[in-house]
C-alpha positions in Angstrom: 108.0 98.1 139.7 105.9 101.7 140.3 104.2 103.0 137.5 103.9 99.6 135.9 99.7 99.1 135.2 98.9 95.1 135.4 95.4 96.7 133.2 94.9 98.3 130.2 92.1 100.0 129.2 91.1 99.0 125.3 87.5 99.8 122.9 85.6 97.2 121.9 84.1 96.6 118.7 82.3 94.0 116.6 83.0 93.2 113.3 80.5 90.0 112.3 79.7 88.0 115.1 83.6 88.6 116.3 84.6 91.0 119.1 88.2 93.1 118.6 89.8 95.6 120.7 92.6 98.1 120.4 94.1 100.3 123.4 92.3 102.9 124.1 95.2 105.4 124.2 95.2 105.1 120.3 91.8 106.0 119.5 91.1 110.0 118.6 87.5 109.9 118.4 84.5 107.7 116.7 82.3 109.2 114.6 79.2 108.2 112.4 79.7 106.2 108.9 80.1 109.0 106.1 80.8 107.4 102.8 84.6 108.4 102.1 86.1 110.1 99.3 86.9 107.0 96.7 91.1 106.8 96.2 91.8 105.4 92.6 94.0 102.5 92.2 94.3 101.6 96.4 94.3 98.0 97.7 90.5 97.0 98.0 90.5 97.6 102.0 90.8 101.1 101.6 87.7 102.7 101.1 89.2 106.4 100.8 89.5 109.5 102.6 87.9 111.0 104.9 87.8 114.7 106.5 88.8 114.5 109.9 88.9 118.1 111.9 90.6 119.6 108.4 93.4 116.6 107.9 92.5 113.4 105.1 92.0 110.2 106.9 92.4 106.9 105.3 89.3 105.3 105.9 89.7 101.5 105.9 87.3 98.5 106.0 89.1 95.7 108.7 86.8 93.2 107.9 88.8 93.2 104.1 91.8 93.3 105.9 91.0 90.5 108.1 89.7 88.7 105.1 86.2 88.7 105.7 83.4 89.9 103.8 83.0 93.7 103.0 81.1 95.6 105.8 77.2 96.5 104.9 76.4 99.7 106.5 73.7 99.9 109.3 72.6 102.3 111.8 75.3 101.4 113.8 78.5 101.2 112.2 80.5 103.2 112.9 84.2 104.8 112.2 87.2 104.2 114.8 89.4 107.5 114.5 93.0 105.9 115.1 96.8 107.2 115.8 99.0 104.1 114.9 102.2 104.4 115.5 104.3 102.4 112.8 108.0 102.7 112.7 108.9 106.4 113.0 105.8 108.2 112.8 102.3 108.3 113.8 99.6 107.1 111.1 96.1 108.4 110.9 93.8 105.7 110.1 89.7 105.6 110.2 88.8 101.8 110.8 84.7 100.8 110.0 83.5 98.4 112.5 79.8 97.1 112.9 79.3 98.5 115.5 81.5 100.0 119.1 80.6 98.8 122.5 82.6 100.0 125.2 85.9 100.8 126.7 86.8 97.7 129.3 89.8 97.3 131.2 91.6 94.0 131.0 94.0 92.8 133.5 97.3 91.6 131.9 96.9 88.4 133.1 94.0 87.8 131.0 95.5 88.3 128.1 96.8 85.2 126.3 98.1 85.1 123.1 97.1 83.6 119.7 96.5 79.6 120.0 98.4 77.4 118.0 96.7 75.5 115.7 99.5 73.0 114.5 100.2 74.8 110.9 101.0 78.1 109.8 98.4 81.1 109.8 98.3 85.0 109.9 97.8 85.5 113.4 100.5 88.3 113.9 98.2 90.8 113.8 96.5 89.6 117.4 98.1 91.1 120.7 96.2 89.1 122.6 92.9 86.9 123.0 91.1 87.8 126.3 88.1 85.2 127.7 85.0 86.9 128.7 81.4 84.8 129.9 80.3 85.6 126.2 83.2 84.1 124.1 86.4 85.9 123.0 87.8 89.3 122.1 90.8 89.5 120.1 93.6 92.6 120.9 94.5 94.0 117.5 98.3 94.8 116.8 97.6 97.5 114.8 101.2 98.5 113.9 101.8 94.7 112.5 98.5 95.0 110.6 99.5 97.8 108.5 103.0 98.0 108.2 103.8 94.9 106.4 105.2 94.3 103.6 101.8 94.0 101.6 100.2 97.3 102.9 100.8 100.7 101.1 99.0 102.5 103.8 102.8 103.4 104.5 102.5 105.6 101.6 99.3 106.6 101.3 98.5 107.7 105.3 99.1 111.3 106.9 102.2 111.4 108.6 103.3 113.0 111.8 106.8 112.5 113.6 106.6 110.9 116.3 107.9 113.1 119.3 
């Protein structure tokens, strides 16, 4: 079993009172809010484009996604510069979050998954739920998040092939 990490580095990042986190090895770079360039006719969780180093970014609002309410810009929101890879080929998304906090390394066995709750709920979109002294942080799939059937990010994203 060489080579095989039992951590995983991930960025953490508030959306509300909530803490998420996505691996590390999929964020490019975080950069200040810039109001994006408004895309006509998109689902309501994409806020539009943005310039990133010369390539258009979808710029997208999670808290929409994750069906809360819109996010209200402050001093410290900020946008999460991501490579997703979904199906065959590497996405390009920007994500707004509330604000970042830090990169934090956690352990694979304190990742659990998503609790039951006795009915039927979206929760495919969470990798994981880790305990810290504060509360929770939820692990973000974010290939599951944006390529199902409802999302036309597929379409709309930059695409690379995946080497």
């Amino acid at each position: 079993m060489a080579g095989i990490s039992s951590e995983a580095q991930f960025v953490t990042f508030s959306l509300g009172d909530e803490v998420f986190a996505v691996p590390v090895e999929v964020v490019r770079e975080i950069l200040d809010h810039e109001e994006p360039f408004k895309i006509p006719h998109g689902p309501e969780y994409l806020l539009g484009l943005r310039d990133v180093r010369g390539q258009g970014v979808p710029v997208i609002d999670l808290r929409l996604r994750l069906g809360m309410s819109r996010t209200v810009k402050t001093p410290h929101t900020r946008i999460l510069v991501l490579d997703v890879p979904v199906a065959d080929r590497m996405l390009a998304l920007g994500l707004v979050a509330d604000r970042v906090f830090e990169v934090v390394p956690f352990r694979n066995d304190q990742v659990e998954t998503a609790p039951d709750i006795g009915v039927r709920w979206r929760s495919d979109y969470i990798a994981g739920v880790v305990r810290r002294d504060s509360g929770f942080v939820v692990i973000i799939d974010l290939a599951r998040l944006f390529s199902d059937s409802g999302s036309v990010l597929a379409d709309v994203g930059p695409q690379a092939q995946v080497a």
